[in-house]
Biopython code that builds the backbone (N, CA, C, O; Angstrom):
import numpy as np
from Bio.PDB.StructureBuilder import StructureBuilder

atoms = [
    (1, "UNK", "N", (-162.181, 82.934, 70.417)),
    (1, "UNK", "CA", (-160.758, 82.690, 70.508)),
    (1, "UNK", "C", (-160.540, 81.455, 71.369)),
    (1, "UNK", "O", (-161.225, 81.490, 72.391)),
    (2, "UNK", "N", (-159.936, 80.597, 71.270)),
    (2, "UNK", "CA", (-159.130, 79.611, 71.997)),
    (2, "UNK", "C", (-157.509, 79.549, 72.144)),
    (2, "UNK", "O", (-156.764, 80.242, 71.451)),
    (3, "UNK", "N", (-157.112, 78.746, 73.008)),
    (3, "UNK", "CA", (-155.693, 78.871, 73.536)),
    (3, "UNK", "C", (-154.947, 77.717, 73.929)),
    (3, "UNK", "O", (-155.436, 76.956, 74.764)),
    (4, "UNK", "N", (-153.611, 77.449, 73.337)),
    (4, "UNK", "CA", (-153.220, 76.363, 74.082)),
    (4, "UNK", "C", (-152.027, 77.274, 74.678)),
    (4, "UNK", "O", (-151.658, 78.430, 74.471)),
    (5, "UNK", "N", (-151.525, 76.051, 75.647)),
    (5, "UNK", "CA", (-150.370, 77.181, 76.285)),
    (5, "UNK", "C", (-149.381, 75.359, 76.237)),
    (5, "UNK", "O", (-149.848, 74.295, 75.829)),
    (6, "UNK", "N", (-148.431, 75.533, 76.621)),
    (6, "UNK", "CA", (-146.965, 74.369, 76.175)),
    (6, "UNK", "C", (-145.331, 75.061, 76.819)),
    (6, "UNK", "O", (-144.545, 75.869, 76.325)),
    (7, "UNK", "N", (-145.328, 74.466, 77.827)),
    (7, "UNK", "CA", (-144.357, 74.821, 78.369)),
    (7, "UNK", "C", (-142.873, 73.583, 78.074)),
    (7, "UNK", "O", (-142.954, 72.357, 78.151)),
    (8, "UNK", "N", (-141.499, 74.483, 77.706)),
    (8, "UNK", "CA", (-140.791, 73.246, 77.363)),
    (8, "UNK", "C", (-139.910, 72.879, 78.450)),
    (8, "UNK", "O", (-140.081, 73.073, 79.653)),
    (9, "UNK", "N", (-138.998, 72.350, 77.889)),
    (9, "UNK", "CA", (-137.871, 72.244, 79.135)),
    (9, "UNK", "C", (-137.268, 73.107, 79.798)),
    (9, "UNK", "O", (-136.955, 72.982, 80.982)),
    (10, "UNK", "N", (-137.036, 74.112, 79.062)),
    (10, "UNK", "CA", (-136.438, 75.337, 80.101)),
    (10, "UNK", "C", (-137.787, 75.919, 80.454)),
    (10, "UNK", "O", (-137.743, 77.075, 80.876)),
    (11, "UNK", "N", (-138.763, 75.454, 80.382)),
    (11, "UNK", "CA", (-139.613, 76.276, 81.214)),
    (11, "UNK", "C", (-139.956, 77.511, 80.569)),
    (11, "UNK", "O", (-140.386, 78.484, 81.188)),
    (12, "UNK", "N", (-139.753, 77.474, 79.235)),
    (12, "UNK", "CA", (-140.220, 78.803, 78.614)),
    (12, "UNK", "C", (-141.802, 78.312, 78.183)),
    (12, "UNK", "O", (-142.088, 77.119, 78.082)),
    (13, "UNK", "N", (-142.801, 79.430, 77.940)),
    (13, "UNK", "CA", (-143.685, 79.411, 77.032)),
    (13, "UNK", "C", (-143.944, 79.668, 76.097)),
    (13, "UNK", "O", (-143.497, 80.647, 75.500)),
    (14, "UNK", "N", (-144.877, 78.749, 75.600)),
    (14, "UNK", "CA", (-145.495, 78.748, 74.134)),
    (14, "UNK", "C", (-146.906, 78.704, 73.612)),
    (14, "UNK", "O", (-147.375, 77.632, 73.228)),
    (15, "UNK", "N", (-147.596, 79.804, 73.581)),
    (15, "UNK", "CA", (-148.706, 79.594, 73.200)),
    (15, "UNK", "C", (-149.539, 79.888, 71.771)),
    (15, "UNK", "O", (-149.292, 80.744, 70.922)),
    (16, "UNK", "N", (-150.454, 79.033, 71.793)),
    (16, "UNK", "CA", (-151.238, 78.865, 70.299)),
    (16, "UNK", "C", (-152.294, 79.910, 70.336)),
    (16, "UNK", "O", (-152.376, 79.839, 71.562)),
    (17, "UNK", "N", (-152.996, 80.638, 70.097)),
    (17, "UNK", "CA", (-154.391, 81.266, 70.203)),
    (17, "UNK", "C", (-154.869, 81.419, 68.410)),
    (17, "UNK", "O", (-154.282, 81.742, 67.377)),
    (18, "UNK", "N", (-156.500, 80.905, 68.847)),
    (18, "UNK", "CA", (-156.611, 80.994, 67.426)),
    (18, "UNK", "C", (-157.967, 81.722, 67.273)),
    (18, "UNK", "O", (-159.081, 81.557, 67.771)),
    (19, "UNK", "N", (-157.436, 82.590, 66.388)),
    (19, "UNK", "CA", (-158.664, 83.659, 66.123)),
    (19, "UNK", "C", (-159.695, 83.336, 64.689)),
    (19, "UNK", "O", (-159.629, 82.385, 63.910)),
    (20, "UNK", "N", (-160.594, 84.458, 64.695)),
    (20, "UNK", "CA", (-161.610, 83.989, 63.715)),
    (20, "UNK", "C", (-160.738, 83.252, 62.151)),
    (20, "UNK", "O", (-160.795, 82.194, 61.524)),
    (21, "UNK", "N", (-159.886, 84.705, 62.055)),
    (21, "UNK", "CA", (-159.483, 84.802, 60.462)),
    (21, "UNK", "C", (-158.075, 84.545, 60.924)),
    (21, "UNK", "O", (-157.460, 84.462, 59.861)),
    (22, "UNK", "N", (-157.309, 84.391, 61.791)),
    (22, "UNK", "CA", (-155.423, 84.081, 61.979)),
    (22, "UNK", "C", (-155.201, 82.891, 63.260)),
    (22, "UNK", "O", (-156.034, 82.706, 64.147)),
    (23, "UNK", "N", (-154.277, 82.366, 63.172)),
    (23, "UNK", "CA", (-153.517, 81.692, 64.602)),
    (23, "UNK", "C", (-152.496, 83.069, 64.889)),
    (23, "UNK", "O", (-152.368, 84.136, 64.288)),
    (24, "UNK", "N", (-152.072, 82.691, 65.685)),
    (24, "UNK", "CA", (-151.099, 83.178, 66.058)),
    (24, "UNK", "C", (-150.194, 82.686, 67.543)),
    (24, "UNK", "O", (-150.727, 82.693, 68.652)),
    (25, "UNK", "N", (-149.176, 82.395, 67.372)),
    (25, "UNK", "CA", (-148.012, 81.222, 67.951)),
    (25, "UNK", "C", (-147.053, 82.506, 68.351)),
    (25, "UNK", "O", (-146.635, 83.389, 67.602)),
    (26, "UNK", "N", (-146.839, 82.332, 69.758)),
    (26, "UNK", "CA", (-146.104, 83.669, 70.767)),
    (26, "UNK", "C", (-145.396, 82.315, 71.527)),
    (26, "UNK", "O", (-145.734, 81.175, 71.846)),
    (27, "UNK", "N", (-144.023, 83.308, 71.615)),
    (27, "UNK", "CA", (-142.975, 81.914, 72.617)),
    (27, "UNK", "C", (-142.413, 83.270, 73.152)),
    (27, "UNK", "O", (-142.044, 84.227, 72.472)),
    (28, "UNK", "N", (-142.424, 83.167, 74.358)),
    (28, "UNK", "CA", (-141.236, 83.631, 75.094)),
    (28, "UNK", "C", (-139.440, 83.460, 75.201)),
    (28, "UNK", "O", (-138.890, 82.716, 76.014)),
    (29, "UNK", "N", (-138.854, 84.160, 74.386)),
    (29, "UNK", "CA", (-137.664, 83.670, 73.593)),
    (29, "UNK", "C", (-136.532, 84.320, 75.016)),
    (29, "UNK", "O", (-135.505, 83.856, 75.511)),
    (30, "UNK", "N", (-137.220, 85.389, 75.259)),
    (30, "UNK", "CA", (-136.023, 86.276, 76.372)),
    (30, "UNK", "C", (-134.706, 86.599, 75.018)),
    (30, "UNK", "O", (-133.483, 86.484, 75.092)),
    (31, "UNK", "N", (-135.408, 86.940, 74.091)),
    (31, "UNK", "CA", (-134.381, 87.353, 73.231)),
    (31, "UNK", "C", (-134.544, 88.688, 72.447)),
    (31, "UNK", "O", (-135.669, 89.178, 72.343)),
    (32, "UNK", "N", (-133.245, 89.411, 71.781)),
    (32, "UNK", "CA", (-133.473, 90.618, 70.854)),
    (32, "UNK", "C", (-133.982, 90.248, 69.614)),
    (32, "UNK", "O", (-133.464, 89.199, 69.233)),
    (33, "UNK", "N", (-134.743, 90.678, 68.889)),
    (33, "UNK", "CA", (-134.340, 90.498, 67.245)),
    (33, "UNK", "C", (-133.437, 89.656, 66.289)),
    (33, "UNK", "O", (-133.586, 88.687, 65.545)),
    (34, "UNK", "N", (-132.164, 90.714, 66.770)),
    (34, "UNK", "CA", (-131.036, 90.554, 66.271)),
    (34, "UNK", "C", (-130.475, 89.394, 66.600)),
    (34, "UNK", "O", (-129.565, 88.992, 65.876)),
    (35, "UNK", "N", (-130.919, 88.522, 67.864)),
    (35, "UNK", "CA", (-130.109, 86.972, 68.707)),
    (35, "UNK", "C", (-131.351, 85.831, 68.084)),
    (35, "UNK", "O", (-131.197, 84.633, 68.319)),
    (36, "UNK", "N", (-132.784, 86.400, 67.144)),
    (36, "UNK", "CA", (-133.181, 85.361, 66.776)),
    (36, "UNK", "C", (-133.592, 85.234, 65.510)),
    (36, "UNK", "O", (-134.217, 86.151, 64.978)),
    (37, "UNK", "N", (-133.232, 83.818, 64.699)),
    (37, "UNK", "CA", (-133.660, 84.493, 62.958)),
    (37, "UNK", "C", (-134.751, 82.937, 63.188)),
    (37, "UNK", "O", (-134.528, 82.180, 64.132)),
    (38, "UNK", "N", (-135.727, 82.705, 62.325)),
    (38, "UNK", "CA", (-136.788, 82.352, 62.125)),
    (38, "UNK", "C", (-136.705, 82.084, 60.384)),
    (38, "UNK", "O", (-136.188, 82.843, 59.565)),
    (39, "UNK", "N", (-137.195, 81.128, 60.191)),
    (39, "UNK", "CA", (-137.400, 80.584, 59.021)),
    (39, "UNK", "C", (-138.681, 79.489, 58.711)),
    (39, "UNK", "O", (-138.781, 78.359, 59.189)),
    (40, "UNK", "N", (-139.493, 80.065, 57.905)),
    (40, "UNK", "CA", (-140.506, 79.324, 57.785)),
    (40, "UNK", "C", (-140.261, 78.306, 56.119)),
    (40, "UNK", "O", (-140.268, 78.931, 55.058)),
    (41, "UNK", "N", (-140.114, 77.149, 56.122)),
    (41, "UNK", "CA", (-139.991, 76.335, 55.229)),
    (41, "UNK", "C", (-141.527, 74.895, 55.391)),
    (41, "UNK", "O", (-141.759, 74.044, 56.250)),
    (42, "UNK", "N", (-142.254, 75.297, 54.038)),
    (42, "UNK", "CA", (-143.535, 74.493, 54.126)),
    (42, "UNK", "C", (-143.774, 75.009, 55.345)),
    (42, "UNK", "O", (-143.008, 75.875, 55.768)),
    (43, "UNK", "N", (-144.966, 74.537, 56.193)),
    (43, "UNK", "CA", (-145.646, 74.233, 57.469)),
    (43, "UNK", "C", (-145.044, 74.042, 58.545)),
    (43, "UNK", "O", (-145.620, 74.008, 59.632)),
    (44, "UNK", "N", (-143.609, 73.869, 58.357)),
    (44, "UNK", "CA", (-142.331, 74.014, 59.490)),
    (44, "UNK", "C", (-141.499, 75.164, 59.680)),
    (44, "UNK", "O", (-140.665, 75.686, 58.940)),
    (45, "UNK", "N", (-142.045, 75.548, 61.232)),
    (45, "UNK", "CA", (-140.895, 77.146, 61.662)),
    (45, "UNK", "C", (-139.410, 76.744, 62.268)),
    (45, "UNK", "O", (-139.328, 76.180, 63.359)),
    (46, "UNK", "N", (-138.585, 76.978, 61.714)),
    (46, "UNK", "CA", (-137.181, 76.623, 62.398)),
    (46, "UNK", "C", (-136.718, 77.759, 62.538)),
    (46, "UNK", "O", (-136.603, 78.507, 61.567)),
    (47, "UNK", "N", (-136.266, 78.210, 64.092)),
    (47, "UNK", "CA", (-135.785, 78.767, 64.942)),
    (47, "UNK", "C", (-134.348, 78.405, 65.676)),
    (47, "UNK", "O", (-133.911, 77.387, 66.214)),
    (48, "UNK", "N", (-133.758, 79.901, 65.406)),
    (48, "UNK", "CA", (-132.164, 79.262, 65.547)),
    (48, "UNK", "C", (-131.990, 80.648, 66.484)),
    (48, "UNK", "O", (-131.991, 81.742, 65.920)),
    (49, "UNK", "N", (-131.861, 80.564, 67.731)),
    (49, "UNK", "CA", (-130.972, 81.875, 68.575)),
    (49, "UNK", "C", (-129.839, 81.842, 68.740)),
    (49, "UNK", "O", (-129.322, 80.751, 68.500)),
    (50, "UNK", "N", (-129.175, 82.656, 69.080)),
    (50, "UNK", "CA", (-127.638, 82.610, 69.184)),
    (50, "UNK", "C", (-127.405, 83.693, 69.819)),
    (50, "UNK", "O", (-127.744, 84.710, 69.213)),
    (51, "UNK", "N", (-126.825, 83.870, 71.091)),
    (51, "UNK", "CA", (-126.575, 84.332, 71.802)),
    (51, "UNK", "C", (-125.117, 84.841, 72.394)),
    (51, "UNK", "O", (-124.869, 85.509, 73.398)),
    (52, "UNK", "N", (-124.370, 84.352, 71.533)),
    (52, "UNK", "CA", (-123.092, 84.351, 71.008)),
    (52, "UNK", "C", (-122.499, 83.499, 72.077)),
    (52, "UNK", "O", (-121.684, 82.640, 71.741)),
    (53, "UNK", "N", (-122.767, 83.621, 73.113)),
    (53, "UNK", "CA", (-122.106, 81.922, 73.997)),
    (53, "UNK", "C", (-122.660, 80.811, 73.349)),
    (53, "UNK", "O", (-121.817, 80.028, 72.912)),
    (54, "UNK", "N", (-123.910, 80.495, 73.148)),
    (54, "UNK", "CA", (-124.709, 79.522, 72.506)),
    (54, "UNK", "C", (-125.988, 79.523, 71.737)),
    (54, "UNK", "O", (-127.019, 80.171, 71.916)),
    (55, "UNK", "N", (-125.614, 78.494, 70.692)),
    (55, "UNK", "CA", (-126.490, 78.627, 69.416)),
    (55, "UNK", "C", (-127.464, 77.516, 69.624)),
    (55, "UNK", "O", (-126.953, 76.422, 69.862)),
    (56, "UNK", "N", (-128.939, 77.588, 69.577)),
    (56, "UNK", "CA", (-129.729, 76.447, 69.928)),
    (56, "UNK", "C", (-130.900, 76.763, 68.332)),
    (56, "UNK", "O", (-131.297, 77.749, 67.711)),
    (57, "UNK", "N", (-131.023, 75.634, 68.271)),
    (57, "UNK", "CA", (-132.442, 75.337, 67.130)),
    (57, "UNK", "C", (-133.274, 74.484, 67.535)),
    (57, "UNK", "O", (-133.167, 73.346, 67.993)),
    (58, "UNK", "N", (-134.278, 75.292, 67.272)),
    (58, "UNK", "CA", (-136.049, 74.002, 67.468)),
    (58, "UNK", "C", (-136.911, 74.223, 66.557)),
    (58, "UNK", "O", (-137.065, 75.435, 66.402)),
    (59, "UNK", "N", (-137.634, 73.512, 65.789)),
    (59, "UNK", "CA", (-138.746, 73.518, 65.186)),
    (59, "UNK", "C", (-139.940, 73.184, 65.459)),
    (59, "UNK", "O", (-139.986, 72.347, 66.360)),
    (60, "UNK", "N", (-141.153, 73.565, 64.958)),
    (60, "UNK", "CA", (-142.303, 73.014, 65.054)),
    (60, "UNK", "C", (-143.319, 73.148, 63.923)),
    (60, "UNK", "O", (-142.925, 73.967, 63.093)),
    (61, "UNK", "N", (-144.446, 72.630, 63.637)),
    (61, "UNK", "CA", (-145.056, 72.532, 62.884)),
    (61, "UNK", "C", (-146.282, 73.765, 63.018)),
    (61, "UNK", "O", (-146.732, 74.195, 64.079)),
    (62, "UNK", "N", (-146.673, 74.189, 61.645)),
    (62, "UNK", "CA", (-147.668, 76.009, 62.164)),
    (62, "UNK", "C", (-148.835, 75.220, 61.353)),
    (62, "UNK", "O", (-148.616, 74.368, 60.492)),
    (63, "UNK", "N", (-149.942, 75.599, 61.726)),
    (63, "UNK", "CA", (-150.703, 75.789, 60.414)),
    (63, "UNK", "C", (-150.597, 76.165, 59.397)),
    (63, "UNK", "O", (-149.627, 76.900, 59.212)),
    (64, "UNK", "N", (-151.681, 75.822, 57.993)),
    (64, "UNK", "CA", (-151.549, 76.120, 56.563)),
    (64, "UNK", "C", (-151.750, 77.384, 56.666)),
    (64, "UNK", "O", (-152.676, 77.810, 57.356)),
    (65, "UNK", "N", (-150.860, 78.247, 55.952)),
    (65, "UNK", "CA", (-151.522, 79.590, 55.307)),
    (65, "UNK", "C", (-150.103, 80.637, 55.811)),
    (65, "UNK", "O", (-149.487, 80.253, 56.805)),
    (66, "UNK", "N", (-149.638, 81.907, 55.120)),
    (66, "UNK", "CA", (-149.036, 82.721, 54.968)),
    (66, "UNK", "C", (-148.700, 82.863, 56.543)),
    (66, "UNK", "O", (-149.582, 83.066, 57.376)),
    (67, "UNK", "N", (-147.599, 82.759, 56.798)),
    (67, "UNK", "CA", (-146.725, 83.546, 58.066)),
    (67, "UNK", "C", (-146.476, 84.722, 58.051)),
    (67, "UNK", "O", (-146.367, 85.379, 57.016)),
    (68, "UNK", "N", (-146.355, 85.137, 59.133)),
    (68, "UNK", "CA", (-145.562, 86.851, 59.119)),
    (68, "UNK", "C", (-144.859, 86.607, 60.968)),
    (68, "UNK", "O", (-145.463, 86.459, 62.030)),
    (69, "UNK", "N", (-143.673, 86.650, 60.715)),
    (69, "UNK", "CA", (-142.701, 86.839, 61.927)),
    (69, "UNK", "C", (-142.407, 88.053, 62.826)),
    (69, "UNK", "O", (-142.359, 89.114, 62.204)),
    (70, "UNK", "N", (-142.244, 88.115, 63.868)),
    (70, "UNK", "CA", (-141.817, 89.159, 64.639)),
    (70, "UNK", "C", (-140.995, 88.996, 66.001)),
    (70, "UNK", "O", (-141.106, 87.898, 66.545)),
    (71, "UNK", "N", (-140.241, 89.887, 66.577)),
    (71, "UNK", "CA", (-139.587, 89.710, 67.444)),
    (71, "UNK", "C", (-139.778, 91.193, 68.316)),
    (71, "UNK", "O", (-139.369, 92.146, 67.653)),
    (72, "UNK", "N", (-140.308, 91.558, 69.640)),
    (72, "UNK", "CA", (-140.753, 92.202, 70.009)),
    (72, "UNK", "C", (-140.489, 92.081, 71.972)),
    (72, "UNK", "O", (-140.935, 91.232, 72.744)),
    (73, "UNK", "N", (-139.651, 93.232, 72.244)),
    (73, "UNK", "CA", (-139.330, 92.772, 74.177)),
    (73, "UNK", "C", (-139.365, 91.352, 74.525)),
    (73, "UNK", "O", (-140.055, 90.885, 75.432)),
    (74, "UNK", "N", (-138.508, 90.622, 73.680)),
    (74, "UNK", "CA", (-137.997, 89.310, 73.758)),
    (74, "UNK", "C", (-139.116, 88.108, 73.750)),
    (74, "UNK", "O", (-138.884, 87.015, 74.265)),
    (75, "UNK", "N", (-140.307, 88.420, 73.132)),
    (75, "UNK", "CA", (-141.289, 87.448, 72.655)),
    (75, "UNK", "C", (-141.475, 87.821, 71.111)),
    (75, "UNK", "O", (-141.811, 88.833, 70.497)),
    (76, "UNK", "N", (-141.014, 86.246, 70.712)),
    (76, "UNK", "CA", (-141.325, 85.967, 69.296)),
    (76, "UNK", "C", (-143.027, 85.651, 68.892)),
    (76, "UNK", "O", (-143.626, 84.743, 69.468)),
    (77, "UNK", "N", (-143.708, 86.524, 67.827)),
    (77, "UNK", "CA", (-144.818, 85.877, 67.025)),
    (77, "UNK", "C", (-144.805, 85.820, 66.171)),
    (77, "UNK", "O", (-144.316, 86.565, 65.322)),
    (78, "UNK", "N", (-145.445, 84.739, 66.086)),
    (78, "UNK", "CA", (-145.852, 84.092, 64.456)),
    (78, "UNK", "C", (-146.968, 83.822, 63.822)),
    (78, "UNK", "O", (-147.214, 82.633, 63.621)),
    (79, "UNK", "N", (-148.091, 85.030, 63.266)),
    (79, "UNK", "CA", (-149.282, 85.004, 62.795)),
    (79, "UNK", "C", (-149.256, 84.774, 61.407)),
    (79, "UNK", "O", (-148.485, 85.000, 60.474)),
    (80, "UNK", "N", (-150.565, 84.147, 61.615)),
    (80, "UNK", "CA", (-150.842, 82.582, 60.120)),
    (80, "UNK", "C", (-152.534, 83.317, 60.102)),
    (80, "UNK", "O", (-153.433, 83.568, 60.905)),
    (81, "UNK", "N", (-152.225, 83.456, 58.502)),
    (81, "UNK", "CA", (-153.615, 84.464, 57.742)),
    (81, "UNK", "C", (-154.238, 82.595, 57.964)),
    (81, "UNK", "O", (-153.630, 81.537, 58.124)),
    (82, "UNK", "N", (-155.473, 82.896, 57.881)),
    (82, "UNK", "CA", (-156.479, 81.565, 57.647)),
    (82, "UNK", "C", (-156.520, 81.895, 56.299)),
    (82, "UNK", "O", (-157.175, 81.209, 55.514)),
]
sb = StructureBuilder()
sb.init_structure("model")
sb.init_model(0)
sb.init_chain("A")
sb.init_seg("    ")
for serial, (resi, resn, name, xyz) in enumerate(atoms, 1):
    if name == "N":
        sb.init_residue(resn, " ", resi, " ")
    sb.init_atom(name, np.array(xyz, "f"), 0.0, 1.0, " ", f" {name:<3s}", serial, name[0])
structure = sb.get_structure()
């Protein structure tokens, strides 16, 4: 396994870990489910929270291969089949 870790401006984290057969991409969102929707289009994840005071979007680029999303005690993952 290896790991990157990427901290942004607010100081949240983001890390990469990549396993034999998956990646998998974990951000610390401090969010419900329901305050974050996720959209994977091509090789680009766009992320939109809304918090009902404020709505923010960021994207980034995933590796090739099938996504599967989750939202879980306010950390988002995003595991990518190899």
């Amino acid at each position: 396994m290896s790991m990157q870790q990427f901290a942004g401006g607010n100081e949240r984290f983001l890390r990469r870990y990549e396993y034999d057969d998956s990646w998998v991409i974990a951000a610390d969102v401090g969010l419900s489910e329901d305050e974050v929707d996720v959209d994977i289009v091509g090789s680009t994840a766009i992320v939109v929270a809304d918090t009902g005071a404020r709505v923010t979007e960021t994207e980034f680029e995933l590796p090739a291969g099938d996504a599967e999303v989750g939202v879980q005690n306010g950390v988002l993952t995003i595991t990518i089949q190899k």
